[in-house]
N, C-alpha and C positions, 0 to 999 in steps of 0.2 A: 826965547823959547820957540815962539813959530818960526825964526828963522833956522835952526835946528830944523825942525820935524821936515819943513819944506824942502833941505837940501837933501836928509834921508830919504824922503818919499822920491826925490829926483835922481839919487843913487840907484835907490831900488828898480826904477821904473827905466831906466839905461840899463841896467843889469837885464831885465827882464826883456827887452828888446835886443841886444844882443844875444840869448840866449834863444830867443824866437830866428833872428836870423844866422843862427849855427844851424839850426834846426830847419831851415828853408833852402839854405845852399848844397847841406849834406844832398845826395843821392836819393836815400832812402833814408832821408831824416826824419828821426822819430825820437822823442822822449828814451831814454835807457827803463830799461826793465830793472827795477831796483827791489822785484820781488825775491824772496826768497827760492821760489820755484824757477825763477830765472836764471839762478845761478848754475852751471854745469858740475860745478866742483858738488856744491851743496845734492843736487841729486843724483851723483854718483856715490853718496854717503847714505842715502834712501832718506835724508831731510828733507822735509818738503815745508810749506806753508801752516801755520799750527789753527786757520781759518779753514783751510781747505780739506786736511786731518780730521776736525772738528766735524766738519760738514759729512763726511766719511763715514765716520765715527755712529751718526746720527740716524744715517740711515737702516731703515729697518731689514734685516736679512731675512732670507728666503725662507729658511730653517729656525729664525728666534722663537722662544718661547717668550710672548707675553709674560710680563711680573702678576697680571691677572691668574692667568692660568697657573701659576706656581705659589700661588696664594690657595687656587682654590684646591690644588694637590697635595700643599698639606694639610688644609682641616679634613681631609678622607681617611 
């Protein structure tokens, strides 16, 4: 059994150093963008991130009416 887990973790951890030095030899190596909003195709569709939408979504507009104030427009 730990000699299992021992060769995983030793897999894992060759994997993860090779993948650091792809990442140091590239040019401009950098992690890929695996967002949503990174994709060209995706926001050529007007898809964007449903975190970022959210966030959008939340903010309050120039023009909203408060649900206060539409509460107190109809007991008048």
């Amino acid at each position: 059994m730990l000699e299992t887990i021992l060769i995983s973790v030793l897999i894992v951890a060759i994997c993860m150093v090779l993948l650091a030095i792809g990442i140091l030899i590239k040019k401009n190596g950098k992690f890929p963008n695996t967002h949503v909003s990174g994709n060209k195709a995706m926001r050529k569709k007007g898809i964007g991130c449903v975190q970022s939408q959210d966030r959008e979504a939340r903010k309050t507009k120039k023009w909203s009416v408060s649900e206060t104030s539409k509460k107190e427009n109809n007991n008048l």
